[in-house]
N, C-alpha and C positions, 0 to 999 in steps of 0.2 A: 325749965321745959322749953324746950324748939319751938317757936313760934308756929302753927301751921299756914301752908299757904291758901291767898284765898280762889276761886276758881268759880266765874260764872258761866253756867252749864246752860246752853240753849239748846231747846229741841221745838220741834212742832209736834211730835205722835208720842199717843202712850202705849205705843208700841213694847213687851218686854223689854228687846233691847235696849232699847233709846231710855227705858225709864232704868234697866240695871246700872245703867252705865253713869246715871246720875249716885245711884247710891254705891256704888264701886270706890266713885270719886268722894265721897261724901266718907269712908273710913278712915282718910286717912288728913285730908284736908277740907277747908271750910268751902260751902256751899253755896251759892247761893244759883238755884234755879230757874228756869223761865221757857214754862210752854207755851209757846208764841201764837198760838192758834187764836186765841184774842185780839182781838185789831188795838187794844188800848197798851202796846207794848213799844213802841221807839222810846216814850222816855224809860222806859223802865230797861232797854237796851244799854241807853246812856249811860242809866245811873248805875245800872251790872258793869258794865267797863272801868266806869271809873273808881268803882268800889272795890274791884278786883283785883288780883296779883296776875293773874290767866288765863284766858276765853279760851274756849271748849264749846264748839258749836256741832250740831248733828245737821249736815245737809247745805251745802252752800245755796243760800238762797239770800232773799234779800236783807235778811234780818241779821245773816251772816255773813252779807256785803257791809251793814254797817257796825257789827260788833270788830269784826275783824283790819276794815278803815280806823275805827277809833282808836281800839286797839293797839296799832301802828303807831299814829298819832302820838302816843302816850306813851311808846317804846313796851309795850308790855307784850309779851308772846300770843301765840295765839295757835291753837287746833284744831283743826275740821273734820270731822269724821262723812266722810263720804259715802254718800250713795248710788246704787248702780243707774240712773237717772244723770247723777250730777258729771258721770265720768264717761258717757256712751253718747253715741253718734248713728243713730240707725235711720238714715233719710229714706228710707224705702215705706219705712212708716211713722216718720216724722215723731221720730221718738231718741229724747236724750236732749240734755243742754248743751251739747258743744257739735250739735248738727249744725249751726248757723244761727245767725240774726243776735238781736239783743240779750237773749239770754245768755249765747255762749260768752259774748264780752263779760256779762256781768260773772260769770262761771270764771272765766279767765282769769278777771282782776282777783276775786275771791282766793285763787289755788296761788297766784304769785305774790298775797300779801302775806297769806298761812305762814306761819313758821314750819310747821308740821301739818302733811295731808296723810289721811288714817282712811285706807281703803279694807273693805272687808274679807275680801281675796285678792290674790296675785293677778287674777285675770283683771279686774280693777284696775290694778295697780298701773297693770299692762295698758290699759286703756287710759290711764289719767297719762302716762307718757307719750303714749302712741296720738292721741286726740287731744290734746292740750300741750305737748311739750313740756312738762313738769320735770323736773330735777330729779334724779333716783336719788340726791341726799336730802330731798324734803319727803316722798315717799316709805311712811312705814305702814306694813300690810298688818294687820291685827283682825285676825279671823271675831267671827260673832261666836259666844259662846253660849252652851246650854247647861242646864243642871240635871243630874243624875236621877230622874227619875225614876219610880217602881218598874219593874218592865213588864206588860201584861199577862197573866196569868194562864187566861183560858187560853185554848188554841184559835190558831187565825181562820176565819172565813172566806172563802173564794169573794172578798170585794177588792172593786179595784175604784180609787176614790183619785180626785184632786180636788184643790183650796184654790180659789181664787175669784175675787167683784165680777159678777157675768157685765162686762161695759163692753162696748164697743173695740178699743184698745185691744184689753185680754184676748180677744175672739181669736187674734192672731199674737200678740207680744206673750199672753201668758201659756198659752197651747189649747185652748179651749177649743175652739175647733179641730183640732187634731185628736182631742179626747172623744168627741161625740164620732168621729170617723173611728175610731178605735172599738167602741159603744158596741155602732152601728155592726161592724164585724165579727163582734162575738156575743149575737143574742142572748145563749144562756149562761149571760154571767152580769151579776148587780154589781153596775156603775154609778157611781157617788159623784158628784160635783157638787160641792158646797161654799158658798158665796154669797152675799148681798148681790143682787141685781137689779138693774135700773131697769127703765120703759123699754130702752132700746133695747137690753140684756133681756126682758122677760119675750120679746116681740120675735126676736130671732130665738128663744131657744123653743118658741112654739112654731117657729118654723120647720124647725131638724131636729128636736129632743125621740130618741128610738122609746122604745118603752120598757127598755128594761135599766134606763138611764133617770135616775130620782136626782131632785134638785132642792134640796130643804132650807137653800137662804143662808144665812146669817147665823155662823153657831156660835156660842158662848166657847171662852175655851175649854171649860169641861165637858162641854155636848162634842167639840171638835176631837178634844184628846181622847174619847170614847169611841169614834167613827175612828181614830187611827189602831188605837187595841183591838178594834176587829177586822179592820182589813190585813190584808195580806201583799197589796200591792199601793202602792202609792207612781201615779204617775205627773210629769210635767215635761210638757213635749215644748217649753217657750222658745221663743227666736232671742230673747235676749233677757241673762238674768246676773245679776253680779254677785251673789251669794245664793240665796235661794232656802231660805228659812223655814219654809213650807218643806219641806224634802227634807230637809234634817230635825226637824219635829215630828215629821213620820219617822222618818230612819231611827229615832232614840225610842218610840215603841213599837219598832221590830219590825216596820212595814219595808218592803222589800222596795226600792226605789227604780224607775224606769224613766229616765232621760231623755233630752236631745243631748246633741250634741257642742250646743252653743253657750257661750260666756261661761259663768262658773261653773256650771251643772258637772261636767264630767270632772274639774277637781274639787270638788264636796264629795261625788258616789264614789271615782275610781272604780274600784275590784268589788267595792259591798254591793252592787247592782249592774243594772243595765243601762249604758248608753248606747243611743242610735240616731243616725243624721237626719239632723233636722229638717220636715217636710216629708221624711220616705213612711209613708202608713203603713206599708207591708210591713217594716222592717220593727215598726213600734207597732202593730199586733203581734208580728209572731214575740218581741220580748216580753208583751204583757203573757202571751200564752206560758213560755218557759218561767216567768215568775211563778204566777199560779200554780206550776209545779214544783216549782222549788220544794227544797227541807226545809223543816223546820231554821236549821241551822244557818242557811240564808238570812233570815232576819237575823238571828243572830249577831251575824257580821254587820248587818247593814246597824244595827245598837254599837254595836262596839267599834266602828268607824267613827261616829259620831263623839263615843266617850272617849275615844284616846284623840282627836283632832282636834275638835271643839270644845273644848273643859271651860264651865263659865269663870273656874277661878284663875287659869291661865289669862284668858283677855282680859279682866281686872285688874291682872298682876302687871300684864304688860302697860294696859292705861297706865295706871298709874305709874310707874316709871317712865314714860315721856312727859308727863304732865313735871314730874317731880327732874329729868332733866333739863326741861326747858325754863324751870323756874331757879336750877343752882346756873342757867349762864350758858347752857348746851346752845341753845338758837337755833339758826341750819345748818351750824357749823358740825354737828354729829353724823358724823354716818350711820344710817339704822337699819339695820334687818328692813329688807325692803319685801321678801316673800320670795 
C-alpha cells in the first residue's frame, strides 16, 4: 500500500468551511491539525512543519508567516487558502492586508513563499494579482462549497433577513446600514438582522433600529437555518466581500438573494437574484420589493445556483488534487485553473 502523505492543516476558525476542509484532507492523507486560536502554538507550528510532508494554512496570518518560512526552509510545499481580508485593499475604510504598513509586508512575504495561493472566487483571485502582484501560475481559485441540504418545505414568508456581527466595521464593510435604510423604506414588511453585537453595535442600532426591524443576536446554526426556510429574501448590500457564505447559505434554502454590486457578490448570485450598485437605496428597495414578489420559482433557482456551482464535493476534490500535486513534485511549476 502507497504510503499516505502527511499534511499539517492550520486554521484559526471553526468556521464550517475551514473545519470541512480539514476533514476533506484527512480522506485521503494523514493529518495532523492545528486551530491556532490558543496562544500556546508556535512550538506546535514547529513541530507541524517538521513532522509534515505539506503545509496547508487557512488565512495568511502570522502563524502562516511561520509555517510557510519553515516550510521553505525545509523545501517542503506549502498552501494558503485565502481570505477576502488577506487579498483586499479598501483604504477608504481601512480595511484589508494589503492597504499598507506592516501587515501587507507580512501578507507579501506570505503569497511569495506559498507554493500554491487558493482564493475562494475569481474576484479574489483578481485582487491577490491586482494588489499583491501574485503570479497567475501560483493562483488556483477553488470556490467554498456546500452540502445538499433538505430544501424547505413550507412556503416562504414576506421576511427579508441578513447575517452579520452588528460592530462598528459591518455598519458599512458588511451593508448593515443600508439594511436598516432598506427597513426604514418599507414599514410593512418584517426585517431580520441577526448577529452577535457589541457596545458600540447595540448603541448605534438603538439609534436608527425602525420598528418593524427585530434583532435577536447570535443564532445557533439551527435557529439561523430556520430564519432562512422562512424568509423569502435574503439581503447583503457590503462594499466588499470575497465570497460571501452568508448569501449562499440562504440561497441553498430558497431565499431569493439581493446584492451590491461589489467583490464577489454579483459572481456567487448572477441571474439567481438581484444585484444593485452599491450605496444607491432606491435601487436596493425597489429589488427587495421585486423579490418579495417573486415565484416561488425564484428561489428555486436561487437553490439550484448554489447546487450546480458550489458542490461541497467538487472543492474537496479539487483540494485534494493540489495538495496531492504539490506533493508528486508539481511545485509552481504547474499551471492551474486559476477561475
Amino acid at each position: 500500500m502507497e504510503p499516505r502523505g502527511r499534511v499539517f492543516y492550520t486554521r484559526n476558525t471553526s468556521a464550517p468551511w475551514a473545519v470541512d476542509d480539514g476533514k476533506a484532507l484527512a480522506e485521503e492523507f494523514e493529518v495532523r491539525e492545528l486551530d491556532h486560536r490558543r496562544p500556546s502554538s508556535i512550538g506546535k507550528v514547529i513541530a507541524g512543519v517538521v513532522w509534515c510532508d505539506i503545509v496547508v494554512c487557512r488565512f495568511a496570518n502570522r502563524i502562516a508567516l511561520l509555517a510557510v518560512a519553515l516550510a521553505r526552509l525545509l523545501r517542503k510545499p506549502s498552501v494558503v487558502v485565502v481570505g477576502g481580508y488577506d487579498t483586499a485593499s479598501v483604504p477608504e475604510m481601512n480595511y484589508g492586508s494589503l492597504r499598507g504598513g506592516p501587515v501587507r509586508g507580512m501578507t507579501l512575504a506570505i503569497f511569495k513563499m506559498a507554493d500554491r495561493l487558493m482564493p475562494t472566487s475569481s474576484t479574489a483571485g483578481r485582487e491577490a494579482r491586482t494588489n499583491a502582484g501574485v503570479l497567475e501560475n501560483k493562483i488556483q481559485v477553488i470556490p467554498n462549497g456546500y452540502p445538499e441540504i433538505p430544501a424547505p418545505t413550507t412556503p416562504k414568508e414576506p421576511v427579508v433577513i441578513t447575517v452579520g456581527n452588528v460592530i462598528a466595521e459591518n455598519i458599512v464593510r458588511k451593508g448593515l446600514g443600508a439594511f436598516v435604510e432598506v427597513a426604514r423604506a418599507l414599514p410593512e414588511i418584517r426585517f431580520v438582522m441577526a448577529g452577535r453585537a457589541d457596545a458600540e453595535g447595540e448603541a448605534w442600532l438603538a439609534s436608527c433600529r425602525p420598528p418593524n426591524l427585530e434583532t435577536p443576536g447570535f443564532l445557533s446554526d439551527a435557529d439561523r437555518d430556520a430564519l432562512y426556510a422562512q424568509a423569502k429574501v435574503y439581503v447583503q448590500l457590503s462594499l466588499h466581500e470575497a465570497f460571501g457564505s452568508s448569501v449562499a447559505e440562504a440561497m441553498l434554502l430558497r431565499c431569493i438573494p439581493v446584492v451590491s454590486d461589489r467583490g464577489a457578490l454579483p459572481e456567487v448570485v448572477q441571474d439567481a437574484g438581484f444585484v444593485v450598485p452599491y450605496g444607491d437605496s432606491e435601487a436596493a428597495i425597489a429589488a427587495v420589493r421585486s423579490a418579495l414578489e417573486a415565484s416561488p420559482e425564484a428561489g428555486d433557482r436561487a437553490r439550484g445556483k448554489i447546487l450546480r456551482d458550489y458542490r461541497i464535493e467538487d472543492r474537496d476534490r479539487q483540494l485534494r488534487q493540489v495538495v496531492r500535486d504539490l506533493l508528486a513534485g508539481g511545485g509552481g511549476r504547474r499551471k492551474p485553473v486559476s477561475g
